[in-house]
C-alpha positions as CSV (number, residue, x, y, z in Angstrom):
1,X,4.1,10.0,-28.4
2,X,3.4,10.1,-25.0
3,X,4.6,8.9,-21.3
4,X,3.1,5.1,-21.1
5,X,1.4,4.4,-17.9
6,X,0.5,0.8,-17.0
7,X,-2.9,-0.3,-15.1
8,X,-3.4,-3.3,-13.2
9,X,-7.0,-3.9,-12.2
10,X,-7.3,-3.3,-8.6
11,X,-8.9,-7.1,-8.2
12,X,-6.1,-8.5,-8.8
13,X,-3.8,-6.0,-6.7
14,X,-3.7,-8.6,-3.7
15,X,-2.5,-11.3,-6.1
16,X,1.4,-11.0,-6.5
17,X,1.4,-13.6,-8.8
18,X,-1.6,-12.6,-10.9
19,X,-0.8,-9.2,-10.6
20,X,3.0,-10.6,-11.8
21,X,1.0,-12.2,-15.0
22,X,-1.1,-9.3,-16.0
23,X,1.7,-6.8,-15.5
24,X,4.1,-8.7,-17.6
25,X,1.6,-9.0,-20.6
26,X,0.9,-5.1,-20.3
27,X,5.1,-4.9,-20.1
28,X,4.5,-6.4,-23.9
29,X,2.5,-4.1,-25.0
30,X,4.8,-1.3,-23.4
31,X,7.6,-2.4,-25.4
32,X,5.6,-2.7,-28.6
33,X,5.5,1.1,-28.3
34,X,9.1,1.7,-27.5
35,X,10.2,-0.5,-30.5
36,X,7.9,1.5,-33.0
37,X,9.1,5.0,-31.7
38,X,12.7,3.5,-32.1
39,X,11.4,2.7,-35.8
40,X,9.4,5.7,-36.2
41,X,12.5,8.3,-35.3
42,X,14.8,6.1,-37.7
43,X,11.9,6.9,-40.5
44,X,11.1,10.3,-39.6
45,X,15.0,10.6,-39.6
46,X,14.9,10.0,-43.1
47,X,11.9,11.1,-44.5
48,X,11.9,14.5,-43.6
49,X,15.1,15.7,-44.9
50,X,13.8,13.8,-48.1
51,X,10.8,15.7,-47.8
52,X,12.1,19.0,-47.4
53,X,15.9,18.8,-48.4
54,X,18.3,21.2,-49.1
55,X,16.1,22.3,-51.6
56,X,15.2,26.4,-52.6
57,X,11.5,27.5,-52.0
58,X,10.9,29.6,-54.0
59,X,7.5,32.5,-53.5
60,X,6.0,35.6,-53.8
61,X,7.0,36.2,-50.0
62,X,8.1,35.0,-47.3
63,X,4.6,33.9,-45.4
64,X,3.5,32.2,-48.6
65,X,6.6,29.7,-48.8
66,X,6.5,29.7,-44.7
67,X,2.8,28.4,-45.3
68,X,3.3,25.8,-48.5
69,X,6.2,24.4,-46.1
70,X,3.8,24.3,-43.4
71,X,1.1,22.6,-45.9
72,X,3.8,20.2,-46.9
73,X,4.6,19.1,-43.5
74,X,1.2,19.0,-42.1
75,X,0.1,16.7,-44.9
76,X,3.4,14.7,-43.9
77,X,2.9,14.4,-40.5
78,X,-0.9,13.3,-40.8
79,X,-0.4,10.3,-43.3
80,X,2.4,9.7,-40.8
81,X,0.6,9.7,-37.7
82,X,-2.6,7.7,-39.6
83,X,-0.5,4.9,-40.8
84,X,1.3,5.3,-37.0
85,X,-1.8,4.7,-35.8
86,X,-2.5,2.0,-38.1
87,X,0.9,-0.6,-37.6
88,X,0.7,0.2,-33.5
89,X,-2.9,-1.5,-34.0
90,X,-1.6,-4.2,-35.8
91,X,1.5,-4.8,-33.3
92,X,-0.5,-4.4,-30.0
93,X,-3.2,-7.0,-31.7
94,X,0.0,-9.3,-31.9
95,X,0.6,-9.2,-28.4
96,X,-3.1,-10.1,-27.4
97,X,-2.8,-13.1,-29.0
98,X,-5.5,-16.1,-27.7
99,X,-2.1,-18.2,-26.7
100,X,-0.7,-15.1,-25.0
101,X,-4.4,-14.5,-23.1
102,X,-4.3,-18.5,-22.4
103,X,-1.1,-17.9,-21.0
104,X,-1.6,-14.9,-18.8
105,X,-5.5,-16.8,-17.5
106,X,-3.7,-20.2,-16.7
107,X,-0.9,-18.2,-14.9
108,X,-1.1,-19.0,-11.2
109,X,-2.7,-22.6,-11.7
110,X,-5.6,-20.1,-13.6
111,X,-8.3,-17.8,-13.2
112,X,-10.0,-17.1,-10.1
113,X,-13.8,-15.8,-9.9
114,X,-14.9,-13.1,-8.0
């Protein structure tokens, strides 16, 4: 979950109104991410004290329940990230839409060529 940087192509930088089209279709996709981490924290929010609780460990030793809690959350955090990874796919692929690519090509009385 990282800073979101948005690229407009530099062919269509002279364009304010292209450039207008294109950015606010990328603006979609930026705010597909910011809903899912709003979604994601009020899961992870959750899930982790569900997880892990207010529950004893019990071990031979301190570094062996330190490393079965590490285990537990490691395992956690990858089905998390992979099924992340997996809906923020399915989101973005929303947004790309052929109406919504229709829409951003016949912006501006449509496409230009090169």
């Amino acid at each position: 979950m990282q800073p979101v940087t948005v690229f407009v192509a530099r062919e269509i930088a002279g364009d304010a109104c292209r450039r207008a089209a294109v950015h606010e279709h990328e603006m979609k996709h930026v705010e597909v991410y910011e809903t899912y981490l709003r979604d994601a924290t009020g899961t992870l929010a959750q899930s982790l004290p569900e997880l892990v609780g207010d529950r004893i460990y019990y071990a031979a030793d301190p570094t062996q329940a330190q490393g079965e809690l590490q285990q537990t959350l490691a395992q956690f955090l990858g089905d998390f990230t992979a099924k992340s990874t997996e809906e923020l796919g399915a989101r973005q692929a929303a947004v790309d839409s052929a109406d919504e690519y229709a829409r951003v090509a016949n912006a501006c009385g449509g496409a230009k060529t090169q």
